[in-house]
Backbone as numpy.savetxt, mean C-alpha at the origin, in Angstrom:
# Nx Ny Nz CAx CAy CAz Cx Cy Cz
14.35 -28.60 49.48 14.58 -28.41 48.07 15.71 -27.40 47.91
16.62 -27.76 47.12 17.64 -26.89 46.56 17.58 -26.00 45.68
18.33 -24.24 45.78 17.98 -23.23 45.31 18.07 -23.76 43.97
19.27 -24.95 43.24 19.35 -25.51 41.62 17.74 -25.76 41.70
17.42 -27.01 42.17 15.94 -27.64 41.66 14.59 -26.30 41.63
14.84 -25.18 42.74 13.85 -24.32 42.71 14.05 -23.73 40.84
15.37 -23.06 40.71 15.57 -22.24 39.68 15.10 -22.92 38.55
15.96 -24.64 38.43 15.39 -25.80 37.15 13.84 -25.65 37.22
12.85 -25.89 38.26 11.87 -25.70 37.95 10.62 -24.21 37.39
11.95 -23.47 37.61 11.19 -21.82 37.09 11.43 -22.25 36.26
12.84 -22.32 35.64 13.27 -22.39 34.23 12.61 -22.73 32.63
11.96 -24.12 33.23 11.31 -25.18 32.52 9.92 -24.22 31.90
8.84 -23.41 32.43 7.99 -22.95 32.05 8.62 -21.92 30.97
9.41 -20.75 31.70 9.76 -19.98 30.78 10.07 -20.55 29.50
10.92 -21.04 29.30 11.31 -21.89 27.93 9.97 -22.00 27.14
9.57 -22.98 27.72 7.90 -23.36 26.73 7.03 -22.41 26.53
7.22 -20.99 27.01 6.37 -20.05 27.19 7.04 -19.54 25.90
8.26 -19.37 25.81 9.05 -18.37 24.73 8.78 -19.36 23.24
9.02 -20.83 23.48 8.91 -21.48 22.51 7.57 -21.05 21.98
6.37 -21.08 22.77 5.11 -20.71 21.90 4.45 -19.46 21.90
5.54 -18.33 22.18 5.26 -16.98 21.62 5.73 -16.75 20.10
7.22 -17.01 20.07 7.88 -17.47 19.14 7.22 -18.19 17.94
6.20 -19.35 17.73 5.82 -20.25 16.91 4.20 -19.42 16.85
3.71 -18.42 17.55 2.56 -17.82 17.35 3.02 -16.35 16.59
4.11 -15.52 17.07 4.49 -14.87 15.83 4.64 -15.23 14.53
5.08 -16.52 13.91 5.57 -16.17 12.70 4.10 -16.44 11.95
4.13 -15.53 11.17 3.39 -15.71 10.22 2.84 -16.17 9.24
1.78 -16.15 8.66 1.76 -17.47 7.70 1.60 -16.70 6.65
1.86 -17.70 5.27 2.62 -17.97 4.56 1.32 -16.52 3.67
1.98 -15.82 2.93 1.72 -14.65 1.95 1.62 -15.09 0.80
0.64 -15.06 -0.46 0.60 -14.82 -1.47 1.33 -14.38 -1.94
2.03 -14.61 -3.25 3.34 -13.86 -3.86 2.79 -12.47 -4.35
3.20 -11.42 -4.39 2.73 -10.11 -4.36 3.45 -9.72 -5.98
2.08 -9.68 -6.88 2.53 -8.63 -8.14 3.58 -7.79 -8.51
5.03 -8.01 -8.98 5.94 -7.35 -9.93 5.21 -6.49 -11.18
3.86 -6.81 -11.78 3.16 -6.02 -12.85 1.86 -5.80 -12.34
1.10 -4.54 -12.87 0.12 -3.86 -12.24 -1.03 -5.06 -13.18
-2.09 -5.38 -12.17 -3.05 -6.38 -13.25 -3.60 -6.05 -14.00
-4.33 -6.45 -15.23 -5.01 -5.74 -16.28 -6.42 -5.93 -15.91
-6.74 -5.36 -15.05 -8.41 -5.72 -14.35 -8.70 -3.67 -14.94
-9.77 -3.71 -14.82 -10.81 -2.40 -14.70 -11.07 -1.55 -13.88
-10.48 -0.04 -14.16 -10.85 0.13 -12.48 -11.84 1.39 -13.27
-12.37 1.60 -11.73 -13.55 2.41 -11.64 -13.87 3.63 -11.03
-13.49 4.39 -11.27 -13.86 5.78 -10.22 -15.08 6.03 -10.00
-15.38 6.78 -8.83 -16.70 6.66 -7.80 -17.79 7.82 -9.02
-17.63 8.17 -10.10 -18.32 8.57 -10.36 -18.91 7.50 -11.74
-18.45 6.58 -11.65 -18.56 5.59 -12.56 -17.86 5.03 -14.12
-16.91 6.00 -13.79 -16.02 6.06 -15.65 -15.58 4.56 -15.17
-14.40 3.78 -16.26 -14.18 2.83 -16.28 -12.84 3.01 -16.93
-11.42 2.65 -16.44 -10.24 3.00 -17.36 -9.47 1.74 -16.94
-8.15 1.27 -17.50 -7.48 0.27 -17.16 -6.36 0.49 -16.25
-5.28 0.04 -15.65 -4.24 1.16 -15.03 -3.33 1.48 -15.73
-2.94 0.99 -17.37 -2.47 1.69 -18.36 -3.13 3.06 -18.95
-4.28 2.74 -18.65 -5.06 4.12 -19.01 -4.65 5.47 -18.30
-5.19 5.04 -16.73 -4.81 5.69 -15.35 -3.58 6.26 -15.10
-2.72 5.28 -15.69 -0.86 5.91 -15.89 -0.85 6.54 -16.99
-0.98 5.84 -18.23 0.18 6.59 -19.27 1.09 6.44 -19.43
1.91 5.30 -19.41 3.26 5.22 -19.03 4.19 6.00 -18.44
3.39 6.59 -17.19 4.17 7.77 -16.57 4.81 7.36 -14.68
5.69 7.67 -13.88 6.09 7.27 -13.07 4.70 7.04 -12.16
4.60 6.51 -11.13 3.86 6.95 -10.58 3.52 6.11 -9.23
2.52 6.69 -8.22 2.56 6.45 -7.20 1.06 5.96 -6.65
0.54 4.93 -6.19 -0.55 4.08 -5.82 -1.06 4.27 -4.15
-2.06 5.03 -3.83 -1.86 4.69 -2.21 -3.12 3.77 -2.03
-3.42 2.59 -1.71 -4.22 1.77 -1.32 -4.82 2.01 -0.17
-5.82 2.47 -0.06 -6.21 3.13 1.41 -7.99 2.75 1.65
-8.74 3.05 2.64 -9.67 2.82 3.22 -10.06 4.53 3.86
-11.61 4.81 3.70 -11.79 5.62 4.56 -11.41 5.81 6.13
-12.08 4.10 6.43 -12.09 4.28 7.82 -10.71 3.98 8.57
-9.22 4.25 7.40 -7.89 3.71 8.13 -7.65 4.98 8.77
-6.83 4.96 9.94 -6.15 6.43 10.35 -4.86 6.31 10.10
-4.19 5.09 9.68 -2.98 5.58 9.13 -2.60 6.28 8.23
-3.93 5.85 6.83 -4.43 5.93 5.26 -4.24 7.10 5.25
-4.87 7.83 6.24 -5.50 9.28 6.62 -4.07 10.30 7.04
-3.43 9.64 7.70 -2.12 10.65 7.89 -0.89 10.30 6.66
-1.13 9.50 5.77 -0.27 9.43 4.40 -0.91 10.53 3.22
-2.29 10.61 3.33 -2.89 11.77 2.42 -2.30 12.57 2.00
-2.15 13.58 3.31 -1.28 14.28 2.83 -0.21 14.77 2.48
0.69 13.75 2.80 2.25 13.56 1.80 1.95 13.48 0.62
0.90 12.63 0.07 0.57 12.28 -1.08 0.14 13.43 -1.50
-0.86 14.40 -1.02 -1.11 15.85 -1.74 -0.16 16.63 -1.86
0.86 16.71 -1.19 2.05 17.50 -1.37 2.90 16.63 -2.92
3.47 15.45 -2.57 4.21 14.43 -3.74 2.93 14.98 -5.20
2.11 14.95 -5.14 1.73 14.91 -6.60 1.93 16.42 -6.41
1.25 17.96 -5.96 1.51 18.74 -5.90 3.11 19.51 -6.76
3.82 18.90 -5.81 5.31 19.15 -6.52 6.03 17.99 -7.45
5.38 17.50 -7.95 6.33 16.81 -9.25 5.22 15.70 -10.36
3.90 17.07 -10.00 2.98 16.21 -11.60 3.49 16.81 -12.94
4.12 18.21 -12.60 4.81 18.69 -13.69 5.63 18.49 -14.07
6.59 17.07 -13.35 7.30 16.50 -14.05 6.87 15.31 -14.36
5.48 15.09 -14.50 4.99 13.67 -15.28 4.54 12.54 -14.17
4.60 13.07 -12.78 4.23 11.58 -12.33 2.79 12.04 -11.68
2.18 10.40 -11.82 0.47 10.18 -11.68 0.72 9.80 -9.99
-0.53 10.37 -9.80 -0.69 9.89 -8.03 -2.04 9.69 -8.19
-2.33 8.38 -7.68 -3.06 8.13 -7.92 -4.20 6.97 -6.51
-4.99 7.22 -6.25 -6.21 6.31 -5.39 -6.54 5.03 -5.25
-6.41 4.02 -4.19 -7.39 2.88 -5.06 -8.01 2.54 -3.54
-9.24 3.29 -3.60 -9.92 2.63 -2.30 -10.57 1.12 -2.33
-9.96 0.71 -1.19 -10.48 -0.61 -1.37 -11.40 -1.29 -0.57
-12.27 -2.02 -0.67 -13.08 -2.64 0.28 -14.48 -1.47 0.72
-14.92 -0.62 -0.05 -15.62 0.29 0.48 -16.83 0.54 -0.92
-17.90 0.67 -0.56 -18.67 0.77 -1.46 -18.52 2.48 -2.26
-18.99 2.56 -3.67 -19.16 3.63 -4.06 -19.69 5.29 -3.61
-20.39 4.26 -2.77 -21.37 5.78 -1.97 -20.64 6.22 -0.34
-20.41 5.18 0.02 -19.27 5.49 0.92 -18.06 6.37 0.47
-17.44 6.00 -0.67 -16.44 6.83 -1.02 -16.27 8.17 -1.48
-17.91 8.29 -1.80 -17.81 9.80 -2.48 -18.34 10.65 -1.78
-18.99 10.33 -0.68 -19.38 10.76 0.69 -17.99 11.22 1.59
-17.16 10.24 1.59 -16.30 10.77 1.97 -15.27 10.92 1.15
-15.00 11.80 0.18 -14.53 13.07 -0.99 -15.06 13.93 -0.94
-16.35 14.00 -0.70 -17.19 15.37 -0.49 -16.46 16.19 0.73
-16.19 15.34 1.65 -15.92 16.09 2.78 -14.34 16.23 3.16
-13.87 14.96 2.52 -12.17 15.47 2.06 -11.91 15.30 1.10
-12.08 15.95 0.08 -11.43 16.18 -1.35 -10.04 15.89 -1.29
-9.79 15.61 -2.51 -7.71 14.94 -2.77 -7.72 15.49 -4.27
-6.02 16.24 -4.71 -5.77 16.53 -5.74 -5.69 15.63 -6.57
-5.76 14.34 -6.60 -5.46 13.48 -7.60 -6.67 12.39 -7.51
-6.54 11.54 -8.86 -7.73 10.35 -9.18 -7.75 9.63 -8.22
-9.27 9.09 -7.90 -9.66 7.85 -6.93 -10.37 7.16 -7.59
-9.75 5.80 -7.31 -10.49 4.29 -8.41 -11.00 3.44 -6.92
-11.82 2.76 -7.33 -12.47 1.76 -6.39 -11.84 0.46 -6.25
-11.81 -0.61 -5.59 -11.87 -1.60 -5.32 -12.85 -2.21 -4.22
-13.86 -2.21 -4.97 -14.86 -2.57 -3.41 -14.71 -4.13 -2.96
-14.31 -4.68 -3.89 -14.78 -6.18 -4.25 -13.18 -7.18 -3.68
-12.33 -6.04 -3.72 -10.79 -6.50 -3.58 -10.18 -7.39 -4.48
-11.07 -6.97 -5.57 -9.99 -7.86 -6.62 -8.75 -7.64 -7.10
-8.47 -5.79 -7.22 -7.11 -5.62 -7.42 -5.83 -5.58 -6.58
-6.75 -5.39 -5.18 -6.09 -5.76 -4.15 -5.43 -7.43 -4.04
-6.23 -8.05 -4.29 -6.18 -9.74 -4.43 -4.94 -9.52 -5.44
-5.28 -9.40 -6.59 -4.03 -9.73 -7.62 -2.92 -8.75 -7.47
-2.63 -7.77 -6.83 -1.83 -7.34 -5.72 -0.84 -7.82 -5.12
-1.43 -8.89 -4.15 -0.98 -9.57 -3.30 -1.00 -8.19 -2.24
-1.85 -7.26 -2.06 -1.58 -6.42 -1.16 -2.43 -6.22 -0.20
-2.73 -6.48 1.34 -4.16 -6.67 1.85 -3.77 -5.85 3.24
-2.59 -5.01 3.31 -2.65 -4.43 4.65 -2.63 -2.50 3.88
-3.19 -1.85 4.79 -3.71 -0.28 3.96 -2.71 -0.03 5.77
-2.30 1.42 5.43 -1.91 1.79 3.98 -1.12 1.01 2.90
-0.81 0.74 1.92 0.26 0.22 1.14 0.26 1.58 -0.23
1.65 1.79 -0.48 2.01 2.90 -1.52 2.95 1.89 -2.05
2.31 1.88 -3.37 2.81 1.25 -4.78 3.73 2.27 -5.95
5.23 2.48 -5.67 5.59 2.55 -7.26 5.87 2.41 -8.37
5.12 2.85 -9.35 5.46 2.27 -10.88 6.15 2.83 -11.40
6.91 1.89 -12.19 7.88 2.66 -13.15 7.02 2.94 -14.66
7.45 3.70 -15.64 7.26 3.97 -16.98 6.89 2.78 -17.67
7.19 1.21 -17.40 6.97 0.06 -17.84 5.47 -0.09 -17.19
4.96 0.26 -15.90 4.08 -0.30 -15.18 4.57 -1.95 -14.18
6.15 -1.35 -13.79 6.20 -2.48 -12.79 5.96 -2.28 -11.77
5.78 -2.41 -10.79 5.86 -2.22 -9.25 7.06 -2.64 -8.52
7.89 -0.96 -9.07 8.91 -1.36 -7.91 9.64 -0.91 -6.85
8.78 -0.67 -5.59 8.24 -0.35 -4.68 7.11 -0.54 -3.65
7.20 -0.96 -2.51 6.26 -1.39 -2.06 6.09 -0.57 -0.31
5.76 0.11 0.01 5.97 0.83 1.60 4.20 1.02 2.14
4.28 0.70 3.70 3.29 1.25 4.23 3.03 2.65 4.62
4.07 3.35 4.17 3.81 4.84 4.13 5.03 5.72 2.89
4.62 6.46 2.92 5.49 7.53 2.20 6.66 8.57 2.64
7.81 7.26 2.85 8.57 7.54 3.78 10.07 7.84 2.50
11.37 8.43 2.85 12.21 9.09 2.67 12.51 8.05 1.30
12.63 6.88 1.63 13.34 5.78 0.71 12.57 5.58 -0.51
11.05 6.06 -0.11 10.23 5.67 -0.99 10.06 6.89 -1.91
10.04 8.62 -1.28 10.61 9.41 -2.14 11.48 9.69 -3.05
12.23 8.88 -2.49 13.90 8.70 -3.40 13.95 7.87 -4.54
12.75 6.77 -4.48 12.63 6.00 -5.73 12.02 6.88 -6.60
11.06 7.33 -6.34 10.27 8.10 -7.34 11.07 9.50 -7.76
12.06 10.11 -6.88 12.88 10.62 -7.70 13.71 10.52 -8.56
14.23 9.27 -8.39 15.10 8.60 -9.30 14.26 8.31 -10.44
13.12 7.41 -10.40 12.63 6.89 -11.46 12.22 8.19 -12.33
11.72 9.34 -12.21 11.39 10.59 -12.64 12.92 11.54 -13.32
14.03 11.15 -12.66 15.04 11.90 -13.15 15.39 10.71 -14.36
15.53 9.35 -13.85 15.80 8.35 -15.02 16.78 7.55 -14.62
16.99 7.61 -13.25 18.76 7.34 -12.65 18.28 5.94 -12.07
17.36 5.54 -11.89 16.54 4.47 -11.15 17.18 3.16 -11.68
17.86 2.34 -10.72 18.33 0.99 -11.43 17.09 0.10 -11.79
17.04 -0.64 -13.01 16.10 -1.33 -13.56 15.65 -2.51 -12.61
């Protein structure tokens, strides 16, 4: 056998190997993901009931979609306690939406890590559903309209920069 026919016959596997790594990465197909915040009910763990026009105010603001038991969720916290910290006095809401977790779970764990800003529930994932948002962390920003425009798995430089803009007013529409 010739070193060509040895190599042609390595060759041949690799190929088909890459072809169906390739066709097992791509992903399937996503729900179109919310441009406007939904008009569903949300709920904080102590049981009030407000809308997310309520929750905003028509004020800038910032969404972290999180889970107790995420550890990513968990190391975005506290950016998020710092971000509302330094610029609620200029009007922007930071704001909670645990999702997938029952009530008593959640306030169990608030007891033991408290956060400067509101926490709303989603146990049921409905606002998550009309979302289109199903991987945590996800940080949502709204503008003064209540659009969502912003979307990051963490609270990273680019995503500061929107919310500065949108807060100074310089923010392209």
């Amino acid at each position: 056998m010739s070193f060509r026919t040895v190599l042609d016959a390595l060759r041949a596997p690799r190929v088909l190997l890459c072809a169906l790594l390739v066709s097992c990465a791509a992903a399937p197909p996503q729900p179109p993901k919310s441009v406007t915040l939904p008009a569903l009910a949300l709920q904080r763990p102590d049981g009030q009931a407000s809308s997310f026009h309520e929750a905003l105010g028509g004020s800038v603001a910032v969404i972290d979609l999180w889970a107790t038991w995420c550890t990513a969720c968990e190391r975005e916290r506290p950016k998020l306690a710092r971000l509302d910290a330094a610029y609620r006095a200029q009007g922007l809401r930071v704001i909670g939406l645990n999702v997938g977790e029952t009530p008593n779970t959640v306030t169990a764990y608030l007891t033991e890590h408290p956060l400067p800003y509101p926490v709303y529930l989603d146990p049921e994932f409905r606002v998550a559903d009309a979302l289109g948002d199903h991987q945590l962390p996800t940080i949502l920003v709204v503008d003064r309209a209540g659009q969502i425009v912003r979307r990051s798995p963490s609270l990273d430089a680019a995503t500061l920069g929107q919310v500065k803009a949108l807060l100074a007013g310089t923010a392209a529409p």
